[in-house]
SETORDO-125559 format. One record per atom (N, C-alpha, C): residue number from 1; residue in one letter; x, y, z; atom name. Coordinates in steps of 0.1 Angstrom, whole numbers, always signed. Example, Ala and Ser with C-alpha at 12.3 -4.5 7.8 and 13.67 -1.06 7.14 Angstrom:
VEXNU     k   r    east   north      up    a
VEXNU     1   A    +132     -57     +78    N
VEXNU     1   A    +123     -45     +78   CA
VEXNU     1   A    +132     -33     +78    C
VEXNU     2   S    +128     -22     +71    N
VEXNU     2   S    +137     -11     +71   CA
VEXNU     2   S    +129      +0     +79    C
# end
This chain:
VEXNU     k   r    east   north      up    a
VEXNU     1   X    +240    +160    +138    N
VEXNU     1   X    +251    +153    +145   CA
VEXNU     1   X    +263    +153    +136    C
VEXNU     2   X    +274    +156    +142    N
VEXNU     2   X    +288    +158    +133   CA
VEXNU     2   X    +290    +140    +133    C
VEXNU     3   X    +296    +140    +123    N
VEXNU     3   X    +302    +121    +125   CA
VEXNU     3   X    +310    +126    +115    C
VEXNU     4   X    +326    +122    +118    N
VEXNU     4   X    +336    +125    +111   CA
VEXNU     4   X    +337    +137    +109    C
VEXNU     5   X    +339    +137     +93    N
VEXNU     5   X    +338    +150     +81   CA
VEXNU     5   X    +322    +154     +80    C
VEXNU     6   X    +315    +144     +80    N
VEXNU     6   X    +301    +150     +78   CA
VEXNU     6   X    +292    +150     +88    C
VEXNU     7   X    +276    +159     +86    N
VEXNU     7   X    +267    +162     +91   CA
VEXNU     7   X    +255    +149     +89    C
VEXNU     8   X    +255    +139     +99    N
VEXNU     8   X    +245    +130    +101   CA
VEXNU     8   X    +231    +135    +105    C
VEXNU     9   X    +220    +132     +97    N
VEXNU     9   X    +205    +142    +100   CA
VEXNU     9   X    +197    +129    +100    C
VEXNU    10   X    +189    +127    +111    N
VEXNU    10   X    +178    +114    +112   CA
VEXNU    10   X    +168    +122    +117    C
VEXNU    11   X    +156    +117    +113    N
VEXNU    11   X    +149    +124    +113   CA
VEXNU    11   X    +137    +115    +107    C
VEXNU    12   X    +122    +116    +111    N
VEXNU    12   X    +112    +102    +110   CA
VEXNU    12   X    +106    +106     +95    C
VEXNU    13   X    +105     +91     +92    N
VEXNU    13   X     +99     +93     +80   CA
VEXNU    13   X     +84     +97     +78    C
VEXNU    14   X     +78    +106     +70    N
VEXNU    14   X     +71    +111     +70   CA
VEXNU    14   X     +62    +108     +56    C
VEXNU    15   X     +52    +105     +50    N
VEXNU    15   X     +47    +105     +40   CA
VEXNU    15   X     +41    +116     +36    C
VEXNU    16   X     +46    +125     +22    N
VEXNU    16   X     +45    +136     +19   CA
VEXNU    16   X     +53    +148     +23    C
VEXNU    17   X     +61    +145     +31    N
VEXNU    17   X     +71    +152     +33   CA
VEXNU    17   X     +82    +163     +23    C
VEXNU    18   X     +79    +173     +25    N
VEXNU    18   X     +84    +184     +15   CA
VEXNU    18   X     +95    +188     +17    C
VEXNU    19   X    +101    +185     +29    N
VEXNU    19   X    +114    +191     +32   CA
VEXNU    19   X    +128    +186     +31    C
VEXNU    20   X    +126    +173     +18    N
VEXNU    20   X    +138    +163     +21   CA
VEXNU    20   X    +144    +177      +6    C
VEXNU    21   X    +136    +179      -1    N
VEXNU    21   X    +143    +189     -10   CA
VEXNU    21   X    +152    +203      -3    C
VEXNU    22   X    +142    +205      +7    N
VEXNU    22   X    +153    +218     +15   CA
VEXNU    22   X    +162    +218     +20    C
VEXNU    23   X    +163    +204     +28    N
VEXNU    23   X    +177    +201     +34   CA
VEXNU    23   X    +187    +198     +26    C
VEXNU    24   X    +185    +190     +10    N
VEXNU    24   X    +198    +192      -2   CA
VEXNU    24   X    +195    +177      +1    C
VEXNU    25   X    +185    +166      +5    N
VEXNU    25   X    +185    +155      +3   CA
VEXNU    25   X    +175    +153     -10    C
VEXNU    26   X    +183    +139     -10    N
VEXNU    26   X    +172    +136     -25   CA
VEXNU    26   X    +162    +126     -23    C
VEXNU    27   X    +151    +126     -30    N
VEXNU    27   X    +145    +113     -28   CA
VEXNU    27   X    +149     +98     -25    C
VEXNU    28   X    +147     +89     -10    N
VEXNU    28   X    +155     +76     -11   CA
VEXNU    28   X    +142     +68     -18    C
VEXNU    29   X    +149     +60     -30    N
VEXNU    29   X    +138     +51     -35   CA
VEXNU    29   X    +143     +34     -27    C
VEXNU    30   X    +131     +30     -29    N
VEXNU    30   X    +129     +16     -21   CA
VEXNU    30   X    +127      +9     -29    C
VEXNU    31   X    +128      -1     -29    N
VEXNU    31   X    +119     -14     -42   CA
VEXNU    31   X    +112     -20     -31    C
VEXNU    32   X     +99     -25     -39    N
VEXNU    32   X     +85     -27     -29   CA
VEXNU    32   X     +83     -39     -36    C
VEXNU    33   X     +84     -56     -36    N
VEXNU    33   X     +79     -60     -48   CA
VEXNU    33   X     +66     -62     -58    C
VEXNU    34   X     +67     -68     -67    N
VEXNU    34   X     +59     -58     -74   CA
VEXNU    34   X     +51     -45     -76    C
VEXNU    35   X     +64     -36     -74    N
VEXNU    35   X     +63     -23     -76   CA
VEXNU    35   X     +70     -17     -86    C
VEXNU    36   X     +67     -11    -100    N
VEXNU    36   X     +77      -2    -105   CA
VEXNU    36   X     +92      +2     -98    C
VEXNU    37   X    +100      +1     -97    N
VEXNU    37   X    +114      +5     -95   CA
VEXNU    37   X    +109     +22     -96    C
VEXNU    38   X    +110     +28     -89    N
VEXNU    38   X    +113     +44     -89   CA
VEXNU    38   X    +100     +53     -87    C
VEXNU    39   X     +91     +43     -82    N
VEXNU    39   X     +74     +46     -77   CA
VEXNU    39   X     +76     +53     -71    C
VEXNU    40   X     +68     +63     -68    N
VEXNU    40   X     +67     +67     -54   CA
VEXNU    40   X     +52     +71     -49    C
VEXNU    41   X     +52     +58     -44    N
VEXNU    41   X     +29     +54     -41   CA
VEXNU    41   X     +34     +63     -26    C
VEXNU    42   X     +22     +69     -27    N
VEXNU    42   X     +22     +73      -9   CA
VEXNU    42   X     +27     +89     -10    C
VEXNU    43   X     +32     +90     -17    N
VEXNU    43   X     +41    +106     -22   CA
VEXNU    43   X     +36    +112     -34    C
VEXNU    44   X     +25    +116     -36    N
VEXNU    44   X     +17    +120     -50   CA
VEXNU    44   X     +17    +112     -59    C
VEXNU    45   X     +25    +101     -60    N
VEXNU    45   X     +31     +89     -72   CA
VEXNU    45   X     +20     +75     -73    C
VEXNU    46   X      +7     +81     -68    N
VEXNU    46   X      -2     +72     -70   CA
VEXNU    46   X      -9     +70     -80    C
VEXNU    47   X     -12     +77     -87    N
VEXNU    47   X     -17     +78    -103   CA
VEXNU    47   X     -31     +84     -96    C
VEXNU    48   X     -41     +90    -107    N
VEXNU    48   X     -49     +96    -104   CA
VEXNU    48   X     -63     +89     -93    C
VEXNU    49   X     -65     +93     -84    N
VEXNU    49   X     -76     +87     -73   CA
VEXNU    49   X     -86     +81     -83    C
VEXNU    50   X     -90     +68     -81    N
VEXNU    50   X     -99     +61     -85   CA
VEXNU    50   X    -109     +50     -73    C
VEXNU    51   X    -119     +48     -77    N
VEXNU    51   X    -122     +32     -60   CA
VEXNU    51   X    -120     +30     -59    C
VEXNU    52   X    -111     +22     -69    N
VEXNU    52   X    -102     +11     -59   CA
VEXNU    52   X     -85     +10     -55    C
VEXNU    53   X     -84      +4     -43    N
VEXNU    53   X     -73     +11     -41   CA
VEXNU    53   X     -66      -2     -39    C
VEXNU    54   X     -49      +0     -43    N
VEXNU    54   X     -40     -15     -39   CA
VEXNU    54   X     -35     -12     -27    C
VEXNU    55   X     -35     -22     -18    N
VEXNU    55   X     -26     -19      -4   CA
VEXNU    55   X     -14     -33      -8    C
VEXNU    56   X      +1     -26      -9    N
VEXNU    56   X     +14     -39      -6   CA
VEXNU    56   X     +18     -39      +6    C
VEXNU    57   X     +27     -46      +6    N
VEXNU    57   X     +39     -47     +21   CA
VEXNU    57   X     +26     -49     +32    C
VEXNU    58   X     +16     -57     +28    N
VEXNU    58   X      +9     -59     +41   CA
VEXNU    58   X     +10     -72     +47    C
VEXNU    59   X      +9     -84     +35    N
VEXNU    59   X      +9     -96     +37   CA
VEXNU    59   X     +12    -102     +28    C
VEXNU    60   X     +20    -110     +34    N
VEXNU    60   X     +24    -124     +26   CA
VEXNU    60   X     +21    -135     +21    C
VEXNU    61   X     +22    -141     +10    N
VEXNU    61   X     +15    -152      +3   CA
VEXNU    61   X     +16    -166     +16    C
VEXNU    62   X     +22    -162     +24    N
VEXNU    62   X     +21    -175     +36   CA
VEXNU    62   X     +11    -173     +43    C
VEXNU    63   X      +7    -160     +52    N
VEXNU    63   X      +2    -159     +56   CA
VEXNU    63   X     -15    -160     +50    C
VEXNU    64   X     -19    -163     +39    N
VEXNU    64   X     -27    -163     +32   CA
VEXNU    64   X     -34    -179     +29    C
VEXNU    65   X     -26    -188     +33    N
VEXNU    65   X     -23    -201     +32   CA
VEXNU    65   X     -36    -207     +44    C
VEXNU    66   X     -33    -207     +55    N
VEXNU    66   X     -42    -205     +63   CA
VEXNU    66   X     -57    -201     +62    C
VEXNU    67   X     -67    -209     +64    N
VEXNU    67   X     -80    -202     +60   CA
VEXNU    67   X     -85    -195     +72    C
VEXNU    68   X     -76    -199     +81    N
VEXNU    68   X     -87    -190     +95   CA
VEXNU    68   X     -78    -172     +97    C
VEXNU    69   X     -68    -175     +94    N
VEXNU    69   X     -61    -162     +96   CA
VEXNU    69   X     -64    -156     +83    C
VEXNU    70   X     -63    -165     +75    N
VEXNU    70   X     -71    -155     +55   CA
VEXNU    70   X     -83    -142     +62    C
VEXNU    71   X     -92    -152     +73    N
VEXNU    71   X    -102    -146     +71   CA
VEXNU    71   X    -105    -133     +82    C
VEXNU    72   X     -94    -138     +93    N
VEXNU    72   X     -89    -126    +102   CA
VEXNU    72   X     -83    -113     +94    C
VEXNU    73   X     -76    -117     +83    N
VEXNU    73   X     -72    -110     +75   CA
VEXNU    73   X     -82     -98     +70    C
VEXNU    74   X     -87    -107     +63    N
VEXNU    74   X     -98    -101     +53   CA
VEXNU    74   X    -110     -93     +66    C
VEXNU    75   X    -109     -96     +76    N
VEXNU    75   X    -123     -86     +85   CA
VEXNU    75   X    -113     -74     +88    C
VEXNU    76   X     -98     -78     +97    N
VEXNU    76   X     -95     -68     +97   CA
VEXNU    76   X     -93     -53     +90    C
VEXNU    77   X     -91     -57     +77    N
VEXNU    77   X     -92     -44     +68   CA
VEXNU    77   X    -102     -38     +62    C
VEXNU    78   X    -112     -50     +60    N
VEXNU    78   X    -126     -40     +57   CA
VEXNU    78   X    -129     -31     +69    C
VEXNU    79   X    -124     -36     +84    N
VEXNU    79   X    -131     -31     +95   CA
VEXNU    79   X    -120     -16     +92    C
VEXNU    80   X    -104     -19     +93    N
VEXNU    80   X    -100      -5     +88   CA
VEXNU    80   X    -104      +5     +77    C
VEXNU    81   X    -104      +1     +67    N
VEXNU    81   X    -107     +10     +56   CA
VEXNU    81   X    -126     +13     +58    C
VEXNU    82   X    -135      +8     +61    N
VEXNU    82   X    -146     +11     +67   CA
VEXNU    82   X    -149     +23     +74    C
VEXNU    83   X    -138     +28     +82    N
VEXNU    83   X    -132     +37     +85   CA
VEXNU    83   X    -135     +50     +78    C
VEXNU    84   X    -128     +49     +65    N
VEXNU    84   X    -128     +61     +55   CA
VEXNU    84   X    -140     +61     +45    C
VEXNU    85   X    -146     +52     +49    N
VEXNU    85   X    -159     +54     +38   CA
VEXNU    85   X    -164     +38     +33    C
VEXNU    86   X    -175     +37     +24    N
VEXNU    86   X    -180     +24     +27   CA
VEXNU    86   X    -171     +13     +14    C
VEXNU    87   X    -170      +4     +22    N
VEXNU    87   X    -165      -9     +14   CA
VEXNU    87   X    -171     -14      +5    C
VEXNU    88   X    -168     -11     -10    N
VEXNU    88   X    -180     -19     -18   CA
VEXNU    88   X    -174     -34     -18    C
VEXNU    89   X    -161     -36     -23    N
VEXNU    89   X    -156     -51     -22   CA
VEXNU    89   X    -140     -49     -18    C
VEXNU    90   X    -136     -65     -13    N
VEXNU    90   X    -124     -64     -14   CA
VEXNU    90   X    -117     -77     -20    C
VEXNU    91   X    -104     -80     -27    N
VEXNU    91   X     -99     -88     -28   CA
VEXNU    91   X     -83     -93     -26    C
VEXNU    92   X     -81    -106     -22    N
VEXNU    92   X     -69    -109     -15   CA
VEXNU    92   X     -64    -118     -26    C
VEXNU    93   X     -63    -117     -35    N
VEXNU    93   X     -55    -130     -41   CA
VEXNU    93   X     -49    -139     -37    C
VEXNU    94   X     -50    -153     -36    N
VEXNU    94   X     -42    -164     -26   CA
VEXNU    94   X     -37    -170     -33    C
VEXNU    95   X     -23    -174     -31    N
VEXNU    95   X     -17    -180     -39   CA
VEXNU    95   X     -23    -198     -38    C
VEXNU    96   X     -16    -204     -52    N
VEXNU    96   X     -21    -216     -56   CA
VEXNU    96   X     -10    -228     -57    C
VEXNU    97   X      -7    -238     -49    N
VEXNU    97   X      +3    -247     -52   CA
VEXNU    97   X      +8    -246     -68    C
VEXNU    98   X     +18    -241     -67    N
VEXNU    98   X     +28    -246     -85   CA
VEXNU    98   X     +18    -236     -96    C
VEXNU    99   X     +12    -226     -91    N
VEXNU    99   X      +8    -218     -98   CA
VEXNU    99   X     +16    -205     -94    C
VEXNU   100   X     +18    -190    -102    N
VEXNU   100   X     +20    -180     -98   CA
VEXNU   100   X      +6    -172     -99    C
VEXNU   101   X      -1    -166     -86    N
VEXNU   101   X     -11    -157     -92   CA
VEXNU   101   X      -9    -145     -94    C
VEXNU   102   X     -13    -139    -102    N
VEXNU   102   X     -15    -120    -101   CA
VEXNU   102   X     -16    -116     -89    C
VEXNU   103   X      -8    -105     -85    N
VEXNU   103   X     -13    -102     -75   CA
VEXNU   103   X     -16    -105     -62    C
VEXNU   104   X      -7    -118     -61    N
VEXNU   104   X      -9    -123     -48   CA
VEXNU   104   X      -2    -115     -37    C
VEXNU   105   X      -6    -115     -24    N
VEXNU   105   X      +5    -108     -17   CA
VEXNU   105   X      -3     -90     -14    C
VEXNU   106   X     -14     -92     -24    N
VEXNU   106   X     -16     -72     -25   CA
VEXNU   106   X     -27     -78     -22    C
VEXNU   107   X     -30     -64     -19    N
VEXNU   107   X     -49     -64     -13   CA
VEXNU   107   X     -55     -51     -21    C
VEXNU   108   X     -63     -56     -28    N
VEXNU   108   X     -71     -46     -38   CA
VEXNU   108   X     -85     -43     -27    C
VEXNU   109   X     -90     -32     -27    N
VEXNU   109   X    -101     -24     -21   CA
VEXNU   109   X    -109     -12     -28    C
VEXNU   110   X    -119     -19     -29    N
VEXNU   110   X    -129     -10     -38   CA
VEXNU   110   X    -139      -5     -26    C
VEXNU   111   X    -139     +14     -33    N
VEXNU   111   X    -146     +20     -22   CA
VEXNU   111   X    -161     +26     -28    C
VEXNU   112   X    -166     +32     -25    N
VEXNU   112   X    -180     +40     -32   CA
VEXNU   112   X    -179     +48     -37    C
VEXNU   113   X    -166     +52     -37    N
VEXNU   113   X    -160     +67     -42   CA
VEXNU   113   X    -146     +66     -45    C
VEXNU   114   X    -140     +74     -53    N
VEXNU   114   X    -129     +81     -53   CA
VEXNU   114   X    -128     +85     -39    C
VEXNU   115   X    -133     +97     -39    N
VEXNU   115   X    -130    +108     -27   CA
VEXNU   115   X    -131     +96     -12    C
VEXNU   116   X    -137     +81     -10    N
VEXNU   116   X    -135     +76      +0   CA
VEXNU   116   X    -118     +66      -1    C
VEXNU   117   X    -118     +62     -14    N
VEXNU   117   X    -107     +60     -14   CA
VEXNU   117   X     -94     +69     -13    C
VEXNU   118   X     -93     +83     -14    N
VEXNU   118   X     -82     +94     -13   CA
VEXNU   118   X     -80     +93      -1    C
VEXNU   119   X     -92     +93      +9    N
VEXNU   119   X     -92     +95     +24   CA
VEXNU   119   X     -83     +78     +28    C
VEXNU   120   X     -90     +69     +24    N
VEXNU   120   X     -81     +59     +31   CA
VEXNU   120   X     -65     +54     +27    C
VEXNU   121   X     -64     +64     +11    N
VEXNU   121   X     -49     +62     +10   CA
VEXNU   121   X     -41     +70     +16    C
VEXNU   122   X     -44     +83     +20    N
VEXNU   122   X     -43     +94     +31   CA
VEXNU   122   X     -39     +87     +43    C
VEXNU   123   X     -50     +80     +49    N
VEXNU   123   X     -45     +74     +66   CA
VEXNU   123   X     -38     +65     +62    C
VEXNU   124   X     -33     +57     +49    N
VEXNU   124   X     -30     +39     +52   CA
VEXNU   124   X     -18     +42     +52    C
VEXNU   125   X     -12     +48     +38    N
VEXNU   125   X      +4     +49     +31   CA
VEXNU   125   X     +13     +51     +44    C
VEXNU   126   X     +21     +43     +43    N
VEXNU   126   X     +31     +49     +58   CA
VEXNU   126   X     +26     +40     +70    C
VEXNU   127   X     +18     +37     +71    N
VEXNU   127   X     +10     +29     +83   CA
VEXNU   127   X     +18     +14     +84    C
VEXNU   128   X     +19      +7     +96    N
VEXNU   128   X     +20      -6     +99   CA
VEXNU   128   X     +12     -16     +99    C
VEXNU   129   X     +15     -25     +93    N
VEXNU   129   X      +7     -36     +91   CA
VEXNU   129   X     +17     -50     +96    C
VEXNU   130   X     +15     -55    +109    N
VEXNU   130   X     +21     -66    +109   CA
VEXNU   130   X     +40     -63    +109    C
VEXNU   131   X     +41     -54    +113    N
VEXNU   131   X     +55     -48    +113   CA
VEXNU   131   X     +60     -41     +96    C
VEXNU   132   X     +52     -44     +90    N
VEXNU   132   X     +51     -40     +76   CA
VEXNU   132   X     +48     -27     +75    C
VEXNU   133   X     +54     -15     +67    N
VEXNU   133   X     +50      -5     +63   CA
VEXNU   133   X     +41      -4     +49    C
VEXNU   134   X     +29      -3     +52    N
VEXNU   134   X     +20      -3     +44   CA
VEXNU   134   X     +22      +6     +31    C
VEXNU   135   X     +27      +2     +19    N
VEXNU   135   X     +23     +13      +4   CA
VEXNU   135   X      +9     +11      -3    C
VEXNU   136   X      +6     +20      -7    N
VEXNU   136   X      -8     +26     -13   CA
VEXNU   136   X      -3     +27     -32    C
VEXNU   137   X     -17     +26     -37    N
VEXNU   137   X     -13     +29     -50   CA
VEXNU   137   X     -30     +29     -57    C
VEXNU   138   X     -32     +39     -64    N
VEXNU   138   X     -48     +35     -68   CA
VEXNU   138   X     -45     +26     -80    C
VEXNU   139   X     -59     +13     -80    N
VEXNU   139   X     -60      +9     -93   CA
VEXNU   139   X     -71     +12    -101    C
VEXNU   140   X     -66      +4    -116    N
VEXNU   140   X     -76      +7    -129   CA
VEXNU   140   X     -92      -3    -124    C
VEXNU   141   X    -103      +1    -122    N
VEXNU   141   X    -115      +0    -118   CA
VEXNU   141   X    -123     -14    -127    C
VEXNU   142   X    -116      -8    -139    N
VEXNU   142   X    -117     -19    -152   CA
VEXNU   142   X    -112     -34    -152    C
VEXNU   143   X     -98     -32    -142    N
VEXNU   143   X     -91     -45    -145   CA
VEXNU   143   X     -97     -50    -133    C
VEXNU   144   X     -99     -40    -120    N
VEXNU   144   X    -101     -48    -109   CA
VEXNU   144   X    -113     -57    -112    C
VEXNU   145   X    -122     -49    -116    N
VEXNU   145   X    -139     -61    -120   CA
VEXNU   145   X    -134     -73    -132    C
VEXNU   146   X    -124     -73    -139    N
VEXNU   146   X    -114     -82    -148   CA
VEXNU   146   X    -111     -94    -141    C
VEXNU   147   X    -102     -89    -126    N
VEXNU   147   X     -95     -96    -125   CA
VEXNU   147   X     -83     -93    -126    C
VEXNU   148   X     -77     -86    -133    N
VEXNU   148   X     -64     -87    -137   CA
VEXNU   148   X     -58     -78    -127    C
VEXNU   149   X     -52     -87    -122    N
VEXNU   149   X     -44     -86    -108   CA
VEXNU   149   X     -32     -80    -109    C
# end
């Protein structure tokens, strides 16, 4: 579409999408919070496939507050990612009056596998959650049994 002097191009966002380089567009970066500034989870920028996987932009430390919707929470996603292969554990960090936790806000998911995790960062990244567009990111397997959020 002409608008003015220039050529306006809309067009749906896609995850993995190879063609923003052909059309002479550049990568648009987003800030996700707590995300690296200049990530790009969801677009090969996941770090190498591991079990467990971070899901952001899903839910909110409010929404977490709540113990009956915590728990609506927590079935929903094991029932999604169950999906791609089997659930070994999941965790929700909840935040704590006058504390900050690690990781609150993200939902860490440990699968049986790598390869069950590839598949559900595959379906998730890009997906809606709660009007939220879901980002993906694999984590370190070590910190998750840690804790360190």
């Amino acid at each position: 579409m002409q608008l003015g002097d220039k050529k306006l191009i809309v067009q749906r966002a896609s995850i993995g999408a190879k063609n923003a380089t052909a059309t002479g567009m550049g990568a648009v970066a987003i800030q996700v919070p707590g995300l690296p500034i200049g990530a790009l989870i969801g677009i090969g920028g996941s770090g190498p496939p591991t079990e467990v996987l971070c899901l952001m932009n899903m839910i909110t430390p409010d929404e977490l507050k709540d113990e009956d919707e915590y728990e609506d929470i927590v079935e929903d996603i094991k029932e999604e990612c169950g999906k791609y292969g089997t659930v070994r554990s999941l965790e929700i960090p909840r935040p704590i009056e006058g504390v900050e936790v690690p990781g609150c806000g993200k939902v860490f998911v440990e699968f049986n596998s790598s390869s069950d995790s590839q598949k559900a960062q595959q379906a998730l990244a890009g997906r809606r959650f709660s009007n939220r567009v879901v980002v993906t990111s694999y984590f370190d397997p070590d910190k998750y049994h840690r804790r360190e959020f």
